[in-house]
Structure formats: C-alpha cells, structure tokens
N, C-alpha and C positions, 0 to 999 in steps of 0.2 A: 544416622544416615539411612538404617534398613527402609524408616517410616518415610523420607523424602522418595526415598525410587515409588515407595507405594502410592503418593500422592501424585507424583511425575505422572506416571502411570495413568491414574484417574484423570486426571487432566486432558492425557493426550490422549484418552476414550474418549471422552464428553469431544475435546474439538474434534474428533473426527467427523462422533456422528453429528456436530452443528454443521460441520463445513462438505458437508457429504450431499444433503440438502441446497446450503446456498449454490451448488457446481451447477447441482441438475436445475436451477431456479434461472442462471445465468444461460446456462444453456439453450433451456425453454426459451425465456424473453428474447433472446441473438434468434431463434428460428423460428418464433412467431415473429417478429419484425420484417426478419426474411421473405417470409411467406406473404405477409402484407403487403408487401414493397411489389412482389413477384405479381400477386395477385393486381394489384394497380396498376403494374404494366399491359397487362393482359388488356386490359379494360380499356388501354391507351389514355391514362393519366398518368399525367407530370409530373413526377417525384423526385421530390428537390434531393440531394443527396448530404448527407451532413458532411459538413467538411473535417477531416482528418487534421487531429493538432500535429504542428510543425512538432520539429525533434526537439528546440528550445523549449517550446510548451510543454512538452514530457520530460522535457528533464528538470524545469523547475518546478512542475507536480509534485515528482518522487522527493525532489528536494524538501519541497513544505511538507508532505508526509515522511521523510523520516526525520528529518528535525523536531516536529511536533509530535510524533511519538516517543522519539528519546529523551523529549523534555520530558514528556508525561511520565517515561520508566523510570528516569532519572529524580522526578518527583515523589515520589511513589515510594520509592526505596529511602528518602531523603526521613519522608513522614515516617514512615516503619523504623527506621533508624534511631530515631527518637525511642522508642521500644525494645530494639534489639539493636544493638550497635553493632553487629558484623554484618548488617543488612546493608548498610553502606559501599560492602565491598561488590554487592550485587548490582547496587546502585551504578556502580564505574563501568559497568559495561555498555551503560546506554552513552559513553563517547565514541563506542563503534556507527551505529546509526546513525550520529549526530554528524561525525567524520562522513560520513558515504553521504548523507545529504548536504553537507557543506560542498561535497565533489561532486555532486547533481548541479546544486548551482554554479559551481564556477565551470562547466561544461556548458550551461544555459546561457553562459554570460560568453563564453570562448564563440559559442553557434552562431550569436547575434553579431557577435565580431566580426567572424569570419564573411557572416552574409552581409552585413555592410562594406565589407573592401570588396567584397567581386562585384 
C-alpha cells in the first residue's frame, strides 16, 4: 500500500501541473473572444451572439460524458482484470458515473416534459 500513496501522489503532481495550463488556456480564449466581440462593437458591427444551450441540452451532455467515461473506466479495469483480479473491484466504481449520468438524462427527458405541458 506504502508504494500506491507514492504513485497517487505522482499522479496528482503531473494533473496539476497539466490542468494548471489548460485553466489559464481557457481563460485566455473566454477573454480574447471577449475582447474581440467588444472590439467589434466599437466599430459598430453586428455580432451575432451564440446562443446559450437550453438546460435539457446541458443535461444531456453531462449525461453522454459521464456514461461514456464510466464505460471507458469500467473498461479499463475490466481488461486489467484479466491481469490482476482485484482490479475488478476498482472496476465497480465506474456505476457511480454511470448512475449520475443515467440522472443527467432522465432530468433531460423530465425538462422536455415539463416545457411541452406549459
């Protein structure tokens, strides 16, 4: 177990300093757009606005992303399992994910409901 913390460890260095990068990357792109957009107004052009997804549309996103990641984790562990048979039990946790995206979509499906009776 000592060697798993050490690996945990390495791990969650390495994503920090990937995901440290993508923040300021995200950042940048939202405030040069920004600026672009601001810039264009100035100028008095017409800047179409992109349109905002409905809440249905975000909730069947997060849906297809976590189902399709907990299949892949669920995979994953499945093949490694073959190798190591306790990895299996690691394998079971991707029905959390899989659970919370099943409830993305039936949320996606209650939204569309609801906006067809009013």
């Amino acid at each position: 177990m000592e060697g798993l913390t050490g690996l945990a460890a390495v791990v969650m260095f390495f994503s920090f300093c990937l995901a440290i990068p993508g923040f300021y990357t995200f950042y940048r792109v939202r405030k040069l757009r920004t600026d672009e957009r601001l810039a264009a107004m100035q100028r008095g052009v017409e800047v179409p606005m992109q349109p905002e997804l409905s809440e249905a549309a975000r909730s069947r996103r997060a849906g297809i992303l976590l189902i399709a990641g907990a299949v892949g984790y669920m995979l994953a562990f499945t093949i490694l399992a073959r190798y190591e048979p306790d990895a299996m039990m690691a394998g079971a946790f991707g029905a959390i994910p899989f659970t919370l995206g099943l409830g993305y979509f039936l949320d996606s499906a209650l939204i569309r409901r609801d906006a067809r009776a009013s």
